[in-house]
N, CA, C and O atoms as CSV, one atom per row, in Angstrom:
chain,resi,resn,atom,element,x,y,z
A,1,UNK,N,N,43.851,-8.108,17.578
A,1,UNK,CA,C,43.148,-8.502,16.381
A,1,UNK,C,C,41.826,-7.755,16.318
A,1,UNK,O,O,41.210,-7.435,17.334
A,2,UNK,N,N,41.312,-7.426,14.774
A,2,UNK,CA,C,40.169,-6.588,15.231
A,2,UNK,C,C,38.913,-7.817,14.481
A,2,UNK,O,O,39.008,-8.829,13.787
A,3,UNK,N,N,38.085,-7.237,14.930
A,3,UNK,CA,C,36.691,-8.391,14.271
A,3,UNK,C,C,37.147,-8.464,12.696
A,3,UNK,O,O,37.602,-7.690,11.853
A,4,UNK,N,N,36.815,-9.648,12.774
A,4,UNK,CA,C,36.661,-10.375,11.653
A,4,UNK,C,C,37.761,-10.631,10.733
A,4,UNK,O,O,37.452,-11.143,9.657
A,5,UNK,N,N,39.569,-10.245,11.061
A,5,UNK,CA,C,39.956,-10.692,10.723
A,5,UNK,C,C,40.267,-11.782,10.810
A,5,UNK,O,O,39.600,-12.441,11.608
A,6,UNK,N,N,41.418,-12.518,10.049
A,6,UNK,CA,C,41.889,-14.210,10.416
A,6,UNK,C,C,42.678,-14.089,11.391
A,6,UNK,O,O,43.485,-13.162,11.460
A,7,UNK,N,N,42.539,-15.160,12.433
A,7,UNK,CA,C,43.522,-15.485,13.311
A,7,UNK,C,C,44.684,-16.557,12.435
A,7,UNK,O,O,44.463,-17.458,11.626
A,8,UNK,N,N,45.947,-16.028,12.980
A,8,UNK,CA,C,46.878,-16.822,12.464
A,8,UNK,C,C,46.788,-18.464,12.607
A,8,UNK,O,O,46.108,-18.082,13.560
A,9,UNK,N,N,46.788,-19.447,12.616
A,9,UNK,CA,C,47.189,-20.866,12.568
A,9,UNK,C,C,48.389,-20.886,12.795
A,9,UNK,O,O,49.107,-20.789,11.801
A,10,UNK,N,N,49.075,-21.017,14.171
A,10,UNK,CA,C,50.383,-21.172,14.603
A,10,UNK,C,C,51.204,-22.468,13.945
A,10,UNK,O,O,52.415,-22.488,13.729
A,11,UNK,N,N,50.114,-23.705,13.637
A,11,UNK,CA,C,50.949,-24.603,13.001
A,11,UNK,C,C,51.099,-24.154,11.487
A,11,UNK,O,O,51.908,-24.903,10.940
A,12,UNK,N,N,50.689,-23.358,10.769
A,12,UNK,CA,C,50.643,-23.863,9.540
A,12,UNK,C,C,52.317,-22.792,9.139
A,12,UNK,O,O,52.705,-21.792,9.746
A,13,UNK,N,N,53.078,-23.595,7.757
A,13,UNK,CA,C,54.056,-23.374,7.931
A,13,UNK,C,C,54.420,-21.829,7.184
A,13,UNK,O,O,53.632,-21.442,6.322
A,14,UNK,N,N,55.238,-21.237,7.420
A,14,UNK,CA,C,56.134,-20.048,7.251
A,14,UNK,C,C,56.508,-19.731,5.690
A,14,UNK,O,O,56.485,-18.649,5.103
A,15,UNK,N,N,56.786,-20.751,5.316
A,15,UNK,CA,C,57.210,-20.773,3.978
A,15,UNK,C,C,57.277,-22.481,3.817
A,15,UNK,O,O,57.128,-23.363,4.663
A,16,UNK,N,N,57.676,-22.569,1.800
A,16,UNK,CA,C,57.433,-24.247,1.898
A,16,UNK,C,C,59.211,-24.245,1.773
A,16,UNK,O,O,60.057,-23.389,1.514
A,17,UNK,N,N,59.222,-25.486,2.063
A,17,UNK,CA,C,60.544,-26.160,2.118
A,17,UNK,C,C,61.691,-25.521,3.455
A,17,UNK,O,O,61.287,-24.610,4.177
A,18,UNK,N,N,62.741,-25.962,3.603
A,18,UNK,CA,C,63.548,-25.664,4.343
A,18,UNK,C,C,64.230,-24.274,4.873
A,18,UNK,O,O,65.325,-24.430,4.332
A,19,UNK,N,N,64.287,-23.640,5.220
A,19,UNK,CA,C,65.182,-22.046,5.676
A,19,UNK,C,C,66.378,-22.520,5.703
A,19,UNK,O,O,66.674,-23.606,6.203
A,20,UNK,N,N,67.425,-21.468,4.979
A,20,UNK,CA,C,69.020,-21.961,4.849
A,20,UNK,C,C,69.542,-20.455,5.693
A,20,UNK,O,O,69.022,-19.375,5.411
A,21,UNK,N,N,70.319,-20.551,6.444
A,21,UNK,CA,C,71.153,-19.290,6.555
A,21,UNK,C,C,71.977,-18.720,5.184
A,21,UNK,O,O,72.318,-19.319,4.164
A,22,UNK,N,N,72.108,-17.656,5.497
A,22,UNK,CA,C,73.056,-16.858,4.915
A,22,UNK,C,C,73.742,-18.119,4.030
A,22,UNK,O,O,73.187,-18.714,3.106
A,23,UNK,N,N,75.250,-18.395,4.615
A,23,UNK,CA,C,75.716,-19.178,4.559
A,23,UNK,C,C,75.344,-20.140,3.530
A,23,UNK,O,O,75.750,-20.043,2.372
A,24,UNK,N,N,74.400,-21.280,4.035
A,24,UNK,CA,C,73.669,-21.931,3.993
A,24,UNK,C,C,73.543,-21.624,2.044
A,24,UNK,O,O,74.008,-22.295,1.122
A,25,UNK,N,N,72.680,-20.277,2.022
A,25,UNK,CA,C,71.962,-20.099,1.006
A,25,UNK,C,C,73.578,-20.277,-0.500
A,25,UNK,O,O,73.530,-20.849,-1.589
A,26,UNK,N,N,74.507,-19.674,0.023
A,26,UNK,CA,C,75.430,-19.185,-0.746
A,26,UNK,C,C,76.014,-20.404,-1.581
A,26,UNK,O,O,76.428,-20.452,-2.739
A,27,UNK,N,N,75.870,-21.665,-0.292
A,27,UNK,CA,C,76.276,-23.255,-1.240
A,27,UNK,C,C,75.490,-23.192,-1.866
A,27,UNK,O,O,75.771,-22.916,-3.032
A,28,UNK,N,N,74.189,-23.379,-1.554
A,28,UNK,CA,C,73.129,-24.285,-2.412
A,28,UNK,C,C,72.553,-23.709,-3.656
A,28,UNK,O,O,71.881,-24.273,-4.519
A,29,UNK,N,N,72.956,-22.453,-3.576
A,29,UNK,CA,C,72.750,-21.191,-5.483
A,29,UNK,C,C,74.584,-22.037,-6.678
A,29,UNK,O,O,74.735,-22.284,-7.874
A,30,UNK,N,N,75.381,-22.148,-5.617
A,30,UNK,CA,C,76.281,-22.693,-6.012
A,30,UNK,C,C,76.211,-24.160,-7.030
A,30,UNK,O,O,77.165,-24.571,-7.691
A,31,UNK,N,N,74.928,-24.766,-6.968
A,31,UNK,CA,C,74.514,-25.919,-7.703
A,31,UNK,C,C,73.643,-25.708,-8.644
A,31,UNK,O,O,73.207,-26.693,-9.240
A,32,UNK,N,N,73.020,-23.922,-9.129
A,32,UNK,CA,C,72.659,-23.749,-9.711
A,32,UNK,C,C,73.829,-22.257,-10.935
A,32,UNK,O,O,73.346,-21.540,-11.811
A,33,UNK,N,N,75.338,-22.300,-10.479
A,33,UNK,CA,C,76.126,-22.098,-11.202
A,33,UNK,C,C,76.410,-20.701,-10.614
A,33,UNK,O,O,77.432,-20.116,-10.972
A,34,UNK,N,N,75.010,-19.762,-9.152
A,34,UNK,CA,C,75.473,-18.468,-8.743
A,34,UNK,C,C,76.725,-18.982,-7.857
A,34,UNK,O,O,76.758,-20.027,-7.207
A,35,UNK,N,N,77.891,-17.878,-7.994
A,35,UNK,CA,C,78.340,-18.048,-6.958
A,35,UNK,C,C,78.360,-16.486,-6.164
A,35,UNK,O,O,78.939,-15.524,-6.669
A,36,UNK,N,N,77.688,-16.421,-4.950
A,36,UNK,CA,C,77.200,-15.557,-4.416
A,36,UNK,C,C,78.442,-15.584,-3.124
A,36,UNK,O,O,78.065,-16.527,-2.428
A,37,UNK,N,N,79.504,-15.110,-2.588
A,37,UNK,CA,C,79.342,-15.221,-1.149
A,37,UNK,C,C,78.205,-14.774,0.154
A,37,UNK,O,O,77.283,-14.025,-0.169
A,38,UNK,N,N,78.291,-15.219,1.530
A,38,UNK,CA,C,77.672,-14.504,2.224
A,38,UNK,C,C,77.285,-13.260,2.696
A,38,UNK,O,O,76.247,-12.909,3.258
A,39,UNK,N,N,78.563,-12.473,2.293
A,39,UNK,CA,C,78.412,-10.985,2.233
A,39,UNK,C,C,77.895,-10.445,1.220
A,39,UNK,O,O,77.465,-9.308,1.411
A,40,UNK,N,N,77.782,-10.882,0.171
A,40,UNK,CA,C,77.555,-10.456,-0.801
A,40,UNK,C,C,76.017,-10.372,-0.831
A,40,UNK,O,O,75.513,-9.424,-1.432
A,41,UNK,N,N,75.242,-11.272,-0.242
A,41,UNK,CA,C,74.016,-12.143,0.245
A,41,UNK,C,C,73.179,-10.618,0.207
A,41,UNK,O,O,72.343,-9.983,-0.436
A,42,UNK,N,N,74.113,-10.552,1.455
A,42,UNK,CA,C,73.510,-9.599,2.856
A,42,UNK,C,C,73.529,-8.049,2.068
A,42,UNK,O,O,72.724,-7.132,2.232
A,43,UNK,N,N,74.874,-8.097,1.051
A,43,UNK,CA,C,74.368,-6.597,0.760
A,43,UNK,C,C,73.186,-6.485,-0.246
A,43,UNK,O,O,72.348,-5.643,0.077
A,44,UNK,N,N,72.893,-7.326,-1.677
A,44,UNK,CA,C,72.325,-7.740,-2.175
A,44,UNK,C,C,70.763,-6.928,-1.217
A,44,UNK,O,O,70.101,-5.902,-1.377
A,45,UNK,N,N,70.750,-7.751,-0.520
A,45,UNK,CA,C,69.294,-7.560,0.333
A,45,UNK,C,C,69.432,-5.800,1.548
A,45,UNK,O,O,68.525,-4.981,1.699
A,46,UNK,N,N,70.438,-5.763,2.002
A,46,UNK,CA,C,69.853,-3.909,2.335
A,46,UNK,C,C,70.237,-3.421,1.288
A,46,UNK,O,O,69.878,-2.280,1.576
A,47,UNK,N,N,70.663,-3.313,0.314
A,47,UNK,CA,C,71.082,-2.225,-0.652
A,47,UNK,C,C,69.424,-2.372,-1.675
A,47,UNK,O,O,69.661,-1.986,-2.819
A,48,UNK,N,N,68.903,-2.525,-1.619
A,48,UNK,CA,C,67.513,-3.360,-2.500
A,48,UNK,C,C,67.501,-3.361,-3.697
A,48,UNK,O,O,66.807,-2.763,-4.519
A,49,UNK,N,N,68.976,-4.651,-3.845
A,49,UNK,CA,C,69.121,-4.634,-5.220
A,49,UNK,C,C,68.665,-6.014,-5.270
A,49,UNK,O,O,67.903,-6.353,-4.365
A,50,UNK,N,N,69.047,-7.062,-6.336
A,50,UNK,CA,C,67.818,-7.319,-7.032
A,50,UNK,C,C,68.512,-8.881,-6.231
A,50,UNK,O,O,68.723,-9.781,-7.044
A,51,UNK,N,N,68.783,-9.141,-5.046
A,51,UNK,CA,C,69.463,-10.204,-4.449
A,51,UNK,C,C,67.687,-11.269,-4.286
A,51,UNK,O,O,66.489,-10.988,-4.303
A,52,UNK,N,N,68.609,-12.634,-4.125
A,52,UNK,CA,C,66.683,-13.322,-3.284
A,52,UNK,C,C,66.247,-12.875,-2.270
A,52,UNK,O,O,67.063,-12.412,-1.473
A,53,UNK,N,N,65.005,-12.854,-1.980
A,53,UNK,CA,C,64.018,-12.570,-0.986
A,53,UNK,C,C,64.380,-13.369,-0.114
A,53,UNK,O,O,64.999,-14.380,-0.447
A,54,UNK,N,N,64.057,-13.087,1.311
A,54,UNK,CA,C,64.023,-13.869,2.718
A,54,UNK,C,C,63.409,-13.525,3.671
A,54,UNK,O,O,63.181,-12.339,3.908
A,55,UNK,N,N,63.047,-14.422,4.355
A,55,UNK,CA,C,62.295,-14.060,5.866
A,55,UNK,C,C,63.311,-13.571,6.748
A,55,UNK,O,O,64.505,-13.652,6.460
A,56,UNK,N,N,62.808,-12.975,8.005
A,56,UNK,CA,C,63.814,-12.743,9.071
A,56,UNK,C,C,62.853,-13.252,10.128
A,56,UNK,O,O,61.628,-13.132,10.152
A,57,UNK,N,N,63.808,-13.953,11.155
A,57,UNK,CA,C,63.484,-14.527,12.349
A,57,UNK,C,C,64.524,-13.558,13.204
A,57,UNK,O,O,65.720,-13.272,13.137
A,58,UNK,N,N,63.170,-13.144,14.212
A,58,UNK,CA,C,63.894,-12.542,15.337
A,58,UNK,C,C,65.465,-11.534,14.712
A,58,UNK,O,O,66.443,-11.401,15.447
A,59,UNK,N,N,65.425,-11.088,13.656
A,59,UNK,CA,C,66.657,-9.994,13.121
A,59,UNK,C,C,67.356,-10.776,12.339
A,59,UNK,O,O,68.222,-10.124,11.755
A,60,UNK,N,N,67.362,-12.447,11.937
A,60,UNK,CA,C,68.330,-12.779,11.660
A,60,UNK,C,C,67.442,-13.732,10.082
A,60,UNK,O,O,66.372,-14.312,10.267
A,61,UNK,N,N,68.043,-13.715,8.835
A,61,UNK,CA,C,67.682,-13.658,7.403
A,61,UNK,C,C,67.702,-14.885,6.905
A,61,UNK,O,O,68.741,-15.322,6.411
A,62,UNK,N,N,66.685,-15.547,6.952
A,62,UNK,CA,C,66.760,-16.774,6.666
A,62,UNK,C,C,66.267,-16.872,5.037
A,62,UNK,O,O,65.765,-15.844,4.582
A,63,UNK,N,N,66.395,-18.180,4.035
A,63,UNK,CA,C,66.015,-17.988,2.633
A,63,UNK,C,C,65.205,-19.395,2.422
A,63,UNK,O,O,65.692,-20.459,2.805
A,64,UNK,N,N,63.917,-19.310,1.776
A,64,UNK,CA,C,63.445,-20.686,1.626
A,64,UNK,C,C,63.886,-21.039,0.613
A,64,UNK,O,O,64.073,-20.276,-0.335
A,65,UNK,N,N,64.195,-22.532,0.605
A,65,UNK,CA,C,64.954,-23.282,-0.563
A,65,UNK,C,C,63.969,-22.777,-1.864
A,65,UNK,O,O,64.445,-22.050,-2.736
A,66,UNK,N,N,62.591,-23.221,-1.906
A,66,UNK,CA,C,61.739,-22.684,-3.378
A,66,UNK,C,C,62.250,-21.768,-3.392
A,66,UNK,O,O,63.321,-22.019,-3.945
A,67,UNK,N,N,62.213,-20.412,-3.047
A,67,UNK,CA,C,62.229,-19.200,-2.916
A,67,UNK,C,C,63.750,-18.757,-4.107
A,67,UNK,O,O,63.770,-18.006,-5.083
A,68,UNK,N,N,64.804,-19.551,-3.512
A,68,UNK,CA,C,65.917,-19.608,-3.537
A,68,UNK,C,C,66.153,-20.335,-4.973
A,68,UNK,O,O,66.962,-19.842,-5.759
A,69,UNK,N,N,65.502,-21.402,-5.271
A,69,UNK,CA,C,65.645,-22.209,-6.914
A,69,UNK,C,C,64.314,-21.189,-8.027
A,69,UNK,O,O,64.269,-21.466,-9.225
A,70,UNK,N,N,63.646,-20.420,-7.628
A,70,UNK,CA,C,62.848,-19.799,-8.236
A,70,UNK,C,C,64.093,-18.654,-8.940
A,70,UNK,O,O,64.512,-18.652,-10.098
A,71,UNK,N,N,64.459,-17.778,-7.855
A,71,UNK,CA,C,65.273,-16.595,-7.941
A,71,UNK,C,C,66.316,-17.160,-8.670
A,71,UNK,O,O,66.381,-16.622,-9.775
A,72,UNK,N,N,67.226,-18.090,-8.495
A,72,UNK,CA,C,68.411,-18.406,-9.532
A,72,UNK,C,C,67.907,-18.767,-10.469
A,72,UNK,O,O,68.706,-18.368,-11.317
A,73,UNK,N,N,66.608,-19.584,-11.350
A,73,UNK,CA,C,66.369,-19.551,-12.319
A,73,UNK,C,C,66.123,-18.624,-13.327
A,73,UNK,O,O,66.205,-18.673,-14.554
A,74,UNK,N,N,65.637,-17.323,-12.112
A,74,UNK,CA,C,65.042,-15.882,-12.821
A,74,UNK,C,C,66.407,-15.507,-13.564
A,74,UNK,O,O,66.432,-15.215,-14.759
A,75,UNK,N,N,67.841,-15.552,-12.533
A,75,UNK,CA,C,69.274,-14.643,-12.924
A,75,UNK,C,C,69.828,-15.323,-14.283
A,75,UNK,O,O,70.729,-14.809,-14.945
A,76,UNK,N,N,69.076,-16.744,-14.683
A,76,UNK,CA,C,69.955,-17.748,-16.054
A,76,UNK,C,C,69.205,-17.347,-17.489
A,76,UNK,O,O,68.086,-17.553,-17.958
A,77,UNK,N,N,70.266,-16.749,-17.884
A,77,UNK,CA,C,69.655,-16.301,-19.464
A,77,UNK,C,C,69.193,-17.615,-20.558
A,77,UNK,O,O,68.895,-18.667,-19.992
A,78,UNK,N,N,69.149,-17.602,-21.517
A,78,UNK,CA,C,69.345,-18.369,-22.388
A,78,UNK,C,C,70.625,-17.775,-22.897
A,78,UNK,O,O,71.301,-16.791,-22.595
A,79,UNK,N,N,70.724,-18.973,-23.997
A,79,UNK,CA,C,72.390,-19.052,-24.712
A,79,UNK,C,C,72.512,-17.870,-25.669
A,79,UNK,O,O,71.596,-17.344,-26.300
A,80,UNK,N,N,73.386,-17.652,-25.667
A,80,UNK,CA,C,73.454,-16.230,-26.501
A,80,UNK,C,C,75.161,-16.141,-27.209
A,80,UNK,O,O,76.267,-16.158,-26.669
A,81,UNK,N,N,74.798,-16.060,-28.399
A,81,UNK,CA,C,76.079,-15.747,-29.909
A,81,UNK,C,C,76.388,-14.771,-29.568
A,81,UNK,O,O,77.593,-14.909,-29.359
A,82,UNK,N,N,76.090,-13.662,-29.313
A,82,UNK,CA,C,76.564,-12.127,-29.319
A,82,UNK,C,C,76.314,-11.677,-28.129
A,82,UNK,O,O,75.570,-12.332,-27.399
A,83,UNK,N,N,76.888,-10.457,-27.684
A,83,UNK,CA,C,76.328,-9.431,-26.813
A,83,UNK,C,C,74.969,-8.918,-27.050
A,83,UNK,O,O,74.534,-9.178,-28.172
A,84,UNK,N,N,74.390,-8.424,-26.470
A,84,UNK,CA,C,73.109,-7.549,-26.760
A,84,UNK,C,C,73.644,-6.350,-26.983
A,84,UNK,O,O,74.754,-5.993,-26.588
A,85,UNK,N,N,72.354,-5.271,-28.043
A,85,UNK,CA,C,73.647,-3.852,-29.131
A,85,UNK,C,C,73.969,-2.822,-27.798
A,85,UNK,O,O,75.052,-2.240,-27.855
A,86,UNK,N,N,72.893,-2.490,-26.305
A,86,UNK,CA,C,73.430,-1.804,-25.595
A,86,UNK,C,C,74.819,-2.014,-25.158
A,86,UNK,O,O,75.515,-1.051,-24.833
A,87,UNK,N,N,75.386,-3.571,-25.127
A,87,UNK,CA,C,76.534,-3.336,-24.616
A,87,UNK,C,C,77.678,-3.575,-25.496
A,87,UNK,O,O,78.771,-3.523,-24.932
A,88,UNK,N,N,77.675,-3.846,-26.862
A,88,UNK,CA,C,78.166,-3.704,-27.801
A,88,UNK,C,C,78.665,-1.820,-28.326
A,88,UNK,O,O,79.524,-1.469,-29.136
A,89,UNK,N,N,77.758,-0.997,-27.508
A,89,UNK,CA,C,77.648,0.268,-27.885
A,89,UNK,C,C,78.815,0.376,-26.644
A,89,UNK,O,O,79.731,1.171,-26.856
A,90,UNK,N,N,78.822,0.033,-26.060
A,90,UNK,CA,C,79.958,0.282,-24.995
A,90,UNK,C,C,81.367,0.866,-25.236
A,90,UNK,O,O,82.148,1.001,-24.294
């Protein structure tokens, strides 16, 4: 550490709410209508496409629940009569 930065606070927490695995994450988007599998998760996140954000512990990808109901709200459009004209031009 060099002067004057902050020392970490070992208790204070990581993220808010719960860490889901992989797994984990793929039910609980499932109640918000994604259905994601676990692989799908994982490519989502190295390919850096536009999958949810996550922490990694020790190599392994954990997702905070906020984190996780933020991001599926971002992917839900509103209701929509038509296509939009780019894909109508299709």
């Amino acid at each position: 550490m060099t002067a004057g930065s902050p020392t970490p606070d070992p208790a204070a927490p990581l993220a808010s709410g719960p860490l889901l695995t992989r797994s984990q994450a793929s039910v609980f988007l499932e109640q918000y209508g994604i259905h994601l599998k676990p692989g799908t998760l994982a490519r989502l996140w190295s390919m850096g496409g536009n999958g949810p954000p996550c922490l990694h512990v020790r190599g392994k990808p954990f997702y905070p629940t906020e984190v996780l109901k933020t991001w599926a709200g971002s992917q839900i459009t509103d209701l929509r009569a038509s296509a939009p004209p780019a894909a109508r031009r299709r």
